[in-house]
C-alpha positions in Angstrom: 136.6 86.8 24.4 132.8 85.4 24.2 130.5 87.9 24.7 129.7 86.8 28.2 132.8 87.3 29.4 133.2 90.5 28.3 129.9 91.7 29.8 131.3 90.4 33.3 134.2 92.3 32.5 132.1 95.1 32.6 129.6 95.0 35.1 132.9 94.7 37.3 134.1 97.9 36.3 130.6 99.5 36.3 130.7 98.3 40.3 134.7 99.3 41.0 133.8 103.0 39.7 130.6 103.0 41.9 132.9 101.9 45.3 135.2 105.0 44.2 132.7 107.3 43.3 131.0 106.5 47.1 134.8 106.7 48.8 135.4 109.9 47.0 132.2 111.4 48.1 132.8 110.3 52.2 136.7 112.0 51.3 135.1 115.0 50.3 132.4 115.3 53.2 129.1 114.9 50.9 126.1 114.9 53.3 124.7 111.1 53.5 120.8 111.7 52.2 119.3 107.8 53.2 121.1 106.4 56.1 121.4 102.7 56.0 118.5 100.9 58.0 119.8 98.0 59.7 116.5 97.4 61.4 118.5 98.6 64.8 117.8 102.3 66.6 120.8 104.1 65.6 122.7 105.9 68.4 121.6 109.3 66.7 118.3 108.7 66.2 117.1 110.4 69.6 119.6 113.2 69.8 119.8 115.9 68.3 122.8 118.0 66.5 124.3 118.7 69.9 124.3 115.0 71.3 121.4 115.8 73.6 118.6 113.3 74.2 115.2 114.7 72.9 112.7 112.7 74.4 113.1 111.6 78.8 112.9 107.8 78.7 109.7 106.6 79.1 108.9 106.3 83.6 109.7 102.7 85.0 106.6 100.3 85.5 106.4 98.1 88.5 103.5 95.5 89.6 103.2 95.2 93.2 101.3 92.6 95.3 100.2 93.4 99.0 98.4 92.1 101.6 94.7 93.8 102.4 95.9 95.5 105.7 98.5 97.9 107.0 101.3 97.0 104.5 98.7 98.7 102.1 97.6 101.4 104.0 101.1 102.7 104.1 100.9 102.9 99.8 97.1 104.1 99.4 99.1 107.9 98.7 101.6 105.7 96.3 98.9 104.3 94.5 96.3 107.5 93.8 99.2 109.2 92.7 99.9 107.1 90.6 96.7 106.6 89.4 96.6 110.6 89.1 99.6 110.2 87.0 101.5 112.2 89.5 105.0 109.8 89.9 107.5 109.3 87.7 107.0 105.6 87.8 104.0 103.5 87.1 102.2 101.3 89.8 99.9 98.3 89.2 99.3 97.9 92.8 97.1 94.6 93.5 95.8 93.8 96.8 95.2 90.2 98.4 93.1 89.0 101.4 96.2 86.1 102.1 99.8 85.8 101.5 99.7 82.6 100.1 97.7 84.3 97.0 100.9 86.2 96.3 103.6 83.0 96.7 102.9 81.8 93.6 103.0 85.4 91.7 106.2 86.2 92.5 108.0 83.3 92.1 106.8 82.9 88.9 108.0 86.4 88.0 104.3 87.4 87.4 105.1 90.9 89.8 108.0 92.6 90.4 107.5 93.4 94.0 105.7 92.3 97.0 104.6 93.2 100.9 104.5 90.0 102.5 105.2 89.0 106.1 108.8 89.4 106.9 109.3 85.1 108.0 107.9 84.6 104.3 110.4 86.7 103.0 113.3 85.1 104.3 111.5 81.2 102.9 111.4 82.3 99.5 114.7 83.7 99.6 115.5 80.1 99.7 112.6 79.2 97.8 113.6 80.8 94.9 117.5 80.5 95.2 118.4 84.3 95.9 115.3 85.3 93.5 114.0 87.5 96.1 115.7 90.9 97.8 114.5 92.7 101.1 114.3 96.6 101.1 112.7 98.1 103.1 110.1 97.3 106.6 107.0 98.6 106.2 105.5 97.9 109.5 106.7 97.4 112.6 104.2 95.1 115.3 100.8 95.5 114.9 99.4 92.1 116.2 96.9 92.4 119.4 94.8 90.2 121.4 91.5 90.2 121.6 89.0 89.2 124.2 84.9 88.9 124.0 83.8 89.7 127.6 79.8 89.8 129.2 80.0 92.6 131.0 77.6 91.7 133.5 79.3 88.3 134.2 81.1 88.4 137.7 83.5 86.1 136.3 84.8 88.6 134.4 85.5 91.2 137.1 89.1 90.2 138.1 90.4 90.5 134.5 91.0 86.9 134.3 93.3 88.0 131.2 96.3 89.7 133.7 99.1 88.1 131.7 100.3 86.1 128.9 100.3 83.1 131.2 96.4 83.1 131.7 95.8 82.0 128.2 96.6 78.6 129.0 93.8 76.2 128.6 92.0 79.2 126.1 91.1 78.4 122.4 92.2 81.5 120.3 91.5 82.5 116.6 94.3 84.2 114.4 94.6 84.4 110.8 98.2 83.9 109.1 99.3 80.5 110.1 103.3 80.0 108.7 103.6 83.4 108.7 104.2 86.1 111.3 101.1 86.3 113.5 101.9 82.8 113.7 105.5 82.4 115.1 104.6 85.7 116.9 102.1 84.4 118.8 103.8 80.9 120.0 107.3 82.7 120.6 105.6 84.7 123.0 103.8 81.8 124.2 106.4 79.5 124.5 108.6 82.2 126.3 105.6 82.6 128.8 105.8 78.7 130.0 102.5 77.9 127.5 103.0 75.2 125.1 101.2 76.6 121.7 100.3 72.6 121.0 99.3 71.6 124.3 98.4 74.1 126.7 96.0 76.4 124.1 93.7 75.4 121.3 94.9 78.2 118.5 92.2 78.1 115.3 93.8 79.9 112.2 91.4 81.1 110.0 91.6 82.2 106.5 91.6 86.3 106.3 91.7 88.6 109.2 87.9 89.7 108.3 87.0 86.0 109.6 88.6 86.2 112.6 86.9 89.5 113.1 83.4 88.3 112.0 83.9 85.4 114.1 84.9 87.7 117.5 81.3 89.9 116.2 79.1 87.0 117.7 80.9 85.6 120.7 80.9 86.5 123.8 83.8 84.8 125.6 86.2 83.9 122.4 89.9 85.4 122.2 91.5 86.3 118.7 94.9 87.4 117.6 94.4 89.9 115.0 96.0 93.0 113.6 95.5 96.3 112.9 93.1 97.8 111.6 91.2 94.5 111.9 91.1 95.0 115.7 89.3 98.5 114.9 86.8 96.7 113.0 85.8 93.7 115.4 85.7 96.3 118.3 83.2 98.4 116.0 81.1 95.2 115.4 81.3 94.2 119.3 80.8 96.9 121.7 82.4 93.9 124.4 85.5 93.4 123.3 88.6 94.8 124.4 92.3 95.2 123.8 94.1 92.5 126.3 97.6 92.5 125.4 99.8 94.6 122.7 101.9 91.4 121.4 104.6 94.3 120.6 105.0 95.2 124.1 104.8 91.2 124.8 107.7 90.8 122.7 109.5 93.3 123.6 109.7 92.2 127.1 111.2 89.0 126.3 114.2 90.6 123.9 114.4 94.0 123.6 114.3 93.9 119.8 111.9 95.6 117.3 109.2 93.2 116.2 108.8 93.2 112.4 105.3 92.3 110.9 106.2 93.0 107.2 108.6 93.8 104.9 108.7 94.9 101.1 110.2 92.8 98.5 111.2 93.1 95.1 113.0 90.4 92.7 116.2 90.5 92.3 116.8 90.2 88.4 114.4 93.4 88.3 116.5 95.4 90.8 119.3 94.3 88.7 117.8 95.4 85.3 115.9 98.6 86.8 118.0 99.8 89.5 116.4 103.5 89.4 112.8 102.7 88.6 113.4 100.4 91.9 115.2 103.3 94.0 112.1 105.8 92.8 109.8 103.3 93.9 111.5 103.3 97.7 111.6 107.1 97.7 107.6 107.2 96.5 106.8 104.3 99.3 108.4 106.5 101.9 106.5 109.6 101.1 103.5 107.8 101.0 104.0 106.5 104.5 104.6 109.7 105.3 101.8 111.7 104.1 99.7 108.7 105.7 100.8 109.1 109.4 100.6 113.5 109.1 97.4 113.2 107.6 95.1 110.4 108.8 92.1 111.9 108.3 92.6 112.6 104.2 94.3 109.1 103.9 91.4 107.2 105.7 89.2 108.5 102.6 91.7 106.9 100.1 91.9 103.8 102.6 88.2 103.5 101.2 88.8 104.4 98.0 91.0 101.2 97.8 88.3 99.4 99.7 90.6 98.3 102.3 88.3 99.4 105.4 85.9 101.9 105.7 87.4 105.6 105.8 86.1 105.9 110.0 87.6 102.3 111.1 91.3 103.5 109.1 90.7 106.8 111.0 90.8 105.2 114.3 93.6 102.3 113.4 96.0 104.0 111.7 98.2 105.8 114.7 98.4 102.3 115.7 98.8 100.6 112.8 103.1 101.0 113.3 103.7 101.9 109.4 106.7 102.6 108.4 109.3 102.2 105.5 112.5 101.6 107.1 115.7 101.2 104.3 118.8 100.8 104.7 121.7 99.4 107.4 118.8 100.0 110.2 116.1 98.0 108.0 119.0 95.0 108.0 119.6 95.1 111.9 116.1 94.7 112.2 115.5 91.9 109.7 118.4 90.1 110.7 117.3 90.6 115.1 113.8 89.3 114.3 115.1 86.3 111.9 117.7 85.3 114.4 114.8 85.4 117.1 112.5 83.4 115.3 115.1 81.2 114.3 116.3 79.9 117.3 112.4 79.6 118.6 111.7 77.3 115.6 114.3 77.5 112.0 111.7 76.3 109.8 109.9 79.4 110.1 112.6 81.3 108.4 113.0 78.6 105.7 115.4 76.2 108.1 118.5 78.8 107.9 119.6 82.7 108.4 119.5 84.1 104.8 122.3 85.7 103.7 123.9 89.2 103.0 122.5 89.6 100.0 119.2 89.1 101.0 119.4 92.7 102.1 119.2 95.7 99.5 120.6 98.3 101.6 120.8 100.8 98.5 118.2 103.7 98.5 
């Protein structure tokens, strides 16, 4: 045998008594000094000797996109605590004059949750082929009408604004055209003999601030707008007043609960973070909450998160309708106003009825 050979020979020796050695040391329970690092966190590594975890998993993060209004009033208690550092989850909470600014966000998976107007929700349902879940209402109606009046005008005397029906011929301003304000407004219309196309001249503007800086200078214009936006257009003009509450409107054609927004959150991230989703619903409703016991403290964080001045939220809020409505009743709801607005005009719910799962019904 060549020399080679017979140093092979024993190298493979050298490496059979090593593999023993090692077997007889596991037999023999040695301790293991330098655990093998496989580049993985081994299922050890954050216990300790008894199996218990040492550290809490780090709190869930969520970004949130909502619309410069009520929906937002209802989190201003979510979001300082947060802030604070005072809930278990994490909120990025960014806030948007027009829901069109948030479309785009969340389909592209750019936030995790949304409020947007409750029509919207069920288009991109579609939109984004089930991307999208419903759960929870977090306001209720809170669309008015508005009318500029010269109170010295005898023309103005009789009310000529007694019903729904006297708007015909009248050019109105609203904000929120293809979403609720929107289908709101010519449902009600349309159920009062008034053709929205024909018979009235609706303007939509861009943000509810323009439609309430536009009603600041006029005299005899009418404007659709919501609360607290109504608050701050009858602060600007001491002659305008409160015509019609488009939530008892509505309610006299149907009976059922007029929905202005709803909160959304995507479904693959309720999927992959069911309880950082479910501590988010229980922080939203003790938010709403805490804003409806105690106006006067959330009307200062209102202008903290410069949504209005702290004296307009003051005076809006009790009629603001916020709410955050989960569960089976949050899914009547959705599904009475959808089926209303559907029949009235489909496309304004994306062309069909979404379907059970649209609805998280899980708190």
């Amino acid at each position: 045998m060549n020399l080679r050979k017979i140093l092979a020979v024993i190298i493979a020796l050298m490496l059979t008594l090593t593999v023993f050695a090692a077997c007889g040391d596991a037999d023999n329970g040695s301790d293991v000094t330098e655990p093998v690092q496989t580049g993985e966190a081994q299922p050890e590594d954050n216990a300790d000797s008894s199996g218990k975890t040492e550290a809490p998993a780090e709190a869930g993060e969520m970004k949130i996109a909502s619309l410069k209004g009520p929906t937002t009033i209802g989190m201003v208690k979510l979001m300082d605590d947060s802030d604070n550092g005072l809930t278990e989850n994490k909120y990025d909470v960014q806030i948007f004059g027009t829901a069109d600014e948030i479309v785009g966000l969340l389909v592209n998976g750019d936030i995790d949750a949304a409020n947007i107007p409750c029509n919207l929700a069920s288009v991109l349902y579609k939109k984004t082929e089930k991307g999208i879940k419903v759960v929870g209402i977090n306001t209720l109606g809170v669309l008015y009408v508005l009318s500029a009046f010269d109170p010295e005008s005898a023309v103005n005397t009789e009310d000529p604004l007694a019903s729904i029906a006297d708007l015909k011929g009248k050019t109105i301003y609203s904000t929120g055209k293809g979403t609720t304000p929107e289908y709101v407004l010519n449902y009600i219309l349309t159920q009062n003999g008034i053709d929205p196309v024909n018979d009235v001249n609706i303007e939509y503007l861009s943000e509810a601030t323009e439609v309430a800086a536009k009603m600041a200078e006029s005299t005899d214009a009418i404007a659709v707008l919501p609360q607290p936006y109504v608050t701050v257009a009858m602060t600007q003009n001491e002659n305008l007043r409160i015509v019609f509450d488009l939530t008892e409107e509505w309610n006299k054609i149907d009976g059922s609960q007029l929905v202005t927004g709803v909160t959304v959150v995507r479904s693959d991230f309720l999927e992959q973070n069911p309880e950082t989703v479910a501590q988010f619903m229980s922080d939203y409703a003790a938010s709403v909450e805490y804003v409806n016991a105690n106006v006067d403290d959330a009307a200062a964080l209102v202008e903290k998160y410069d949504i209005v001045k702290a004296p307009v939220a003051k005076k809006a809020i009790p009629y603001c309708n916020i709410v955050f409505m989960t569960g089976e009743d949050m899914k009547t709801n959705v599904e009475n106003y959808l089926t209303v607005l559907y029949n009235s005009d489909p496309t304004s719910v994306g062309g069909e009825l979404p379907d059970e799962s649209f609805y998280h019904t899980e708190s």
